[in-house]
C-alpha positions as CSV (number, residue, x, y, z in Angstrom):
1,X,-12.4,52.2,4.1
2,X,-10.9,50.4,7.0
3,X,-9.9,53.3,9.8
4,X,-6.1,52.3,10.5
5,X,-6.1,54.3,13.9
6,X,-8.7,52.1,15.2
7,X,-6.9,49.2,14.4
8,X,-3.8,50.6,15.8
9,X,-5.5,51.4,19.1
10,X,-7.7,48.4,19.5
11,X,-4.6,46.2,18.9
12,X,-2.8,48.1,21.1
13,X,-5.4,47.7,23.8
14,X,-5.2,44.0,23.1
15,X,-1.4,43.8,24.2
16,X,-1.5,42.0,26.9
17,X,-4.3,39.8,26.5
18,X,-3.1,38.9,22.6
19,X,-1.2,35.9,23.2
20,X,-3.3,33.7,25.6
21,X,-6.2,34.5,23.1
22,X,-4.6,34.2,19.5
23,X,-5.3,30.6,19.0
24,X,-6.4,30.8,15.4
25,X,-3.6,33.4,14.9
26,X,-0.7,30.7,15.8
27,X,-2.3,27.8,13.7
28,X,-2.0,30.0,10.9
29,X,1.9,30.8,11.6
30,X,2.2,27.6,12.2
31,X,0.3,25.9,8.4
32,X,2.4,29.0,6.5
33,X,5.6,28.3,8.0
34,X,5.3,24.7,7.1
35,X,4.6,25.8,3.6
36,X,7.8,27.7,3.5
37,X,11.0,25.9,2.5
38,X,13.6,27.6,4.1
39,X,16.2,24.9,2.8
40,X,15.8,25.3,-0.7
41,X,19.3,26.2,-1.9
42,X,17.8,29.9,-1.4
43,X,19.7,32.2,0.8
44,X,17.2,33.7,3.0
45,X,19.7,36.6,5.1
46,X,17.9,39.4,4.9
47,X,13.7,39.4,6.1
48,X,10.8,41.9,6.8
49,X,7.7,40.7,9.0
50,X,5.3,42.9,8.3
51,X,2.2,43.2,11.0
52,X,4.5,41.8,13.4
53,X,2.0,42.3,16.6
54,X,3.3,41.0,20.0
55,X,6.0,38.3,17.9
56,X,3.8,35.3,17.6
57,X,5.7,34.4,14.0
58,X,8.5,36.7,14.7
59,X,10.3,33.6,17.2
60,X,8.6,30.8,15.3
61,X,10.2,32.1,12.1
62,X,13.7,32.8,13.5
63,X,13.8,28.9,14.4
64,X,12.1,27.8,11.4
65,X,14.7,29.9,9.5
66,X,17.9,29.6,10.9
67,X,19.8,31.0,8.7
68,X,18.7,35.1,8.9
69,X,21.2,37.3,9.7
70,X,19.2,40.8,9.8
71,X,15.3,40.6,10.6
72,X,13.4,44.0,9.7
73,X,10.1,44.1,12.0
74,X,6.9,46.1,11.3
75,X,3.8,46.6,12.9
76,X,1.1,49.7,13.3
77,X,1.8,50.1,17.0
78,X,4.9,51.2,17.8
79,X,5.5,49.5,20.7
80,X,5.1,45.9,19.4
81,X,8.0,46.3,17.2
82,X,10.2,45.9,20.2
83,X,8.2,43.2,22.2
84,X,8.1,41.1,18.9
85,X,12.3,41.5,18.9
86,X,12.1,40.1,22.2
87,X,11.3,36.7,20.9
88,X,13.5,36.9,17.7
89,X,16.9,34.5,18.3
90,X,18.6,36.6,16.4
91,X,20.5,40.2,17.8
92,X,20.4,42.2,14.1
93,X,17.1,43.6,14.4
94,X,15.2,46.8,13.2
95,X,11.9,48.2,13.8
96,X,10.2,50.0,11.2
97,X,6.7,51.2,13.2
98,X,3.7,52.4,10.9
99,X,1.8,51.8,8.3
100,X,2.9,49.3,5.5
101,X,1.2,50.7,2.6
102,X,2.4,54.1,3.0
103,X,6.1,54.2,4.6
104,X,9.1,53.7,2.5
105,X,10.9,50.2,2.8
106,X,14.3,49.3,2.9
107,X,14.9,46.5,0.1
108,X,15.9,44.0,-1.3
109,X,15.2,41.4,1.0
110,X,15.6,37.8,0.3
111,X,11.9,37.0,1.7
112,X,8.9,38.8,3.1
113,X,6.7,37.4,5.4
114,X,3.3,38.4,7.3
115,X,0.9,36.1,8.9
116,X,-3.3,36.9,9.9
117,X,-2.4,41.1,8.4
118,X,-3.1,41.9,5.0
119,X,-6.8,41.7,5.3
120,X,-6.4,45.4,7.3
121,X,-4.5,46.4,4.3
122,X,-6.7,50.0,2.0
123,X,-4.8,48.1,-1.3
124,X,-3.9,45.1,-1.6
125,X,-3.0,44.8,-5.5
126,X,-1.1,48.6,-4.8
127,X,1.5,46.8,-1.7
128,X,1.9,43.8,-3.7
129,X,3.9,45.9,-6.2
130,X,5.7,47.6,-3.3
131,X,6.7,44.2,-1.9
132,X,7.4,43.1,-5.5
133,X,10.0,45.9,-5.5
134,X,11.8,45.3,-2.8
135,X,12.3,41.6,-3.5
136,X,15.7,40.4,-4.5
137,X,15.5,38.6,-7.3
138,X,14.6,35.0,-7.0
139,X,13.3,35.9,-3.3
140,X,10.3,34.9,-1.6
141,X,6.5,36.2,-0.5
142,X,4.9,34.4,2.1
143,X,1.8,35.3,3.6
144,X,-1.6,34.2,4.9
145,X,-5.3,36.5,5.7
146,X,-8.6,35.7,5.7
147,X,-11.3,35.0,3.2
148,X,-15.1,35.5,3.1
149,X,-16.1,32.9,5.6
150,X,-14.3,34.6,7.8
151,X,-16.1,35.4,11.1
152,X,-19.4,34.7,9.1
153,X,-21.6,34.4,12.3
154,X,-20.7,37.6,13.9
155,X,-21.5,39.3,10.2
156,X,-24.7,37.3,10.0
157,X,-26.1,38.5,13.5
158,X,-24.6,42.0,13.6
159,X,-23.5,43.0,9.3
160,X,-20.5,44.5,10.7
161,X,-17.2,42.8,9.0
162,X,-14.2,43.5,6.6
163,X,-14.5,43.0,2.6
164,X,-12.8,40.0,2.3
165,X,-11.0,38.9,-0.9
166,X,-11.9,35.5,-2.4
167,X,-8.8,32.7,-2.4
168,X,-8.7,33.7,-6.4
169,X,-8.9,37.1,-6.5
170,X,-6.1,36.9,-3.9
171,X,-4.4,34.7,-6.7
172,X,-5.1,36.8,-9.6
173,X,-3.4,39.4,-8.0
174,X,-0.6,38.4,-6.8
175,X,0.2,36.5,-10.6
176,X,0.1,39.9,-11.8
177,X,3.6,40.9,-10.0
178,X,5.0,37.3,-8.6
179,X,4.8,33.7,-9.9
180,X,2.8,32.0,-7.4
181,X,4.7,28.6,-5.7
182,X,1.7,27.8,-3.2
183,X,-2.0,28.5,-2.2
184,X,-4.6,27.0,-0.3
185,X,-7.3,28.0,2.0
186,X,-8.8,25.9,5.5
187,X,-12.1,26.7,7.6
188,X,-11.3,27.0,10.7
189,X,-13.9,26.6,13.8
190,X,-13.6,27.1,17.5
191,X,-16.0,26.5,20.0
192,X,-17.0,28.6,23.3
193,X,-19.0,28.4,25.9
194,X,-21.0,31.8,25.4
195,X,-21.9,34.2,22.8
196,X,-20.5,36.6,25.4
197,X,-17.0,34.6,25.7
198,X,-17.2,35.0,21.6
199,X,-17.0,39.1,22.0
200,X,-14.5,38.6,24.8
201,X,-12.4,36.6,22.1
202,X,-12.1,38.9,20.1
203,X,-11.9,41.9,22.1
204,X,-8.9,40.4,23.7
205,X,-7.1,39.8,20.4
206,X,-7.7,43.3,18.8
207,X,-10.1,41.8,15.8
208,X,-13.1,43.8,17.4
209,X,-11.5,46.9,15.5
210,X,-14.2,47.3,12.6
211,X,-17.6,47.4,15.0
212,X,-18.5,51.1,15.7
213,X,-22.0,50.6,17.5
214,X,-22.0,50.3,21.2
215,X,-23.1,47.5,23.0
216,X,-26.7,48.9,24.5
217,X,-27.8,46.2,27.2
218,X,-31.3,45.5,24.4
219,X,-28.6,44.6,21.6
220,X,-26.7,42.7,23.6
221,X,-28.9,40.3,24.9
222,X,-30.3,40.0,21.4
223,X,-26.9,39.3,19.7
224,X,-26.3,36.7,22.5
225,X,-30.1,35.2,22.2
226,X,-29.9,34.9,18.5
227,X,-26.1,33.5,18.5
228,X,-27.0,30.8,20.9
229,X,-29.9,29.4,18.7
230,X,-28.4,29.9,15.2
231,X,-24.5,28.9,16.2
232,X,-24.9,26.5,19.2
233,X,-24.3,22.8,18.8
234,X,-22.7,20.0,21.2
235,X,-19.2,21.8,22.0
236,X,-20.9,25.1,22.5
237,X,-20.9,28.0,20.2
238,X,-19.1,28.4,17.5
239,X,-16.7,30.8,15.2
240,X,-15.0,30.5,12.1
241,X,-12.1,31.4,10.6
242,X,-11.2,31.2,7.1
243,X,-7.7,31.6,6.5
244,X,-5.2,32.4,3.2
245,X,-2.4,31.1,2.3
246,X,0.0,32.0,-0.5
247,X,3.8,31.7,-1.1
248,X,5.5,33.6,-4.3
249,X,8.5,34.2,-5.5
250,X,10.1,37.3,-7.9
């Protein structure tokens, strides 16, 4: 069971290094905002971002989506709530801090939105109802996570990772409440220069929240011995992520 106060502190810790870091974080913003048809005859008014973080898809979805009138913003940490309505272009905003699987929402809303989140979620199948609920009717589900490749060398080396969901069990459960519009799935690999700049990575973007075992000096150099000659090629090291992307509608 994923501990929800670690992830709340370790991306809270992350703050100000988050943006300069999240380089996987905006291509996936970017790929499920370009799968979203905002112009569809659909009035979209009326949105909650859920796992808002520092507002990486809050400002790219107010000028995607020109048309919302009221954004609803929701994130673990407190604080991110108002940094992320910072770089909304929009002035009705709310912030509604804590977790997403257990607070009460404020429905309908004409779509729901979250980008790089629901893989921290206890339940997914359990929110998708919530969600489901507070849809207007007609309205719109967007959101991407990530699937079982995801971060596969760091679980390889060390075991220590999050049970993803498959593309299709992601499907199967989200046909259960919505009709699905929209899925697909990329692998997605960056290259660095160390195994240590690897850890810095995701230390500086809050996705180090699952690992419980200190860093000894012995483990270290073994992680970063073993990374190199497994993971190394021409551009350096690399990591891969393996994002989700599905769009519904009620």
């Amino acid at each position: 069971m994923i501990d929800k106060e670690r992830v709340r502190k370790s991306f809270q810790r992350a703050a100000a290094s988050y943006d300069s870091q999240a380089m996987i974080q905006h291509l996936v913003a970017d790929h499920l905002l370009g799968l979203l048809n905002c112009h569809d005859g659909k009035e979209i008014h009326r949105v909650l971002e859920i796992g808002c973080c520092t507002g990486l898809l809050t400002r790219k979805l107010t000028e995607h989506c020109s048309e919302i009138r009221e954004l609803v913003l929701n994130d673990l940490v407190e604080g991110f709530a108002a940094q992320a309505g910072n770089q909304a272009g929009i002035t009705a905003i709310s912030f509604l801090a804590g977790d997403i699987e257990t607070i009460p929402l404020s429905g309908p809303f004409d779509l729901i939105i979250s980008s790089s989140t629901f893989h921290w979620l206890h339940d997914l199948e359990g929110l998708l109802k919530k969600l489901t609920d507070n849809l207007a009717p007609s309205a719109t589900l967007a959101f991407s996570m990530y699937g079982p490749d995801n971060l596969q060398e760091i679980r390889q080396l060390t075991g220590i990772g999050l049970d993803y969901f498959s593309l299709q069990e992601v499907q199967a459960m989200v046909g259960k409440h919505l009709i699905l519009d929209h899925s697909d799935q990329q692998r997605e690999v960056f290259h660095f220069t160390s195994p240590l700049e690897v850890l810095t990575h995701l230390r500086r973007t809050g996705v180090n929240a699952v690992s419980l075992k200190p860093w000894t000096h012995r483990r270290l150099q073994r992680f970063k011995d073993e990374y190199t000659k497994k993971f190394s090629d021409s551009q350096g090291v690399r990591l891969t992520y393996h994002p989700l992307y599905l769009i519904a509608h009620r």
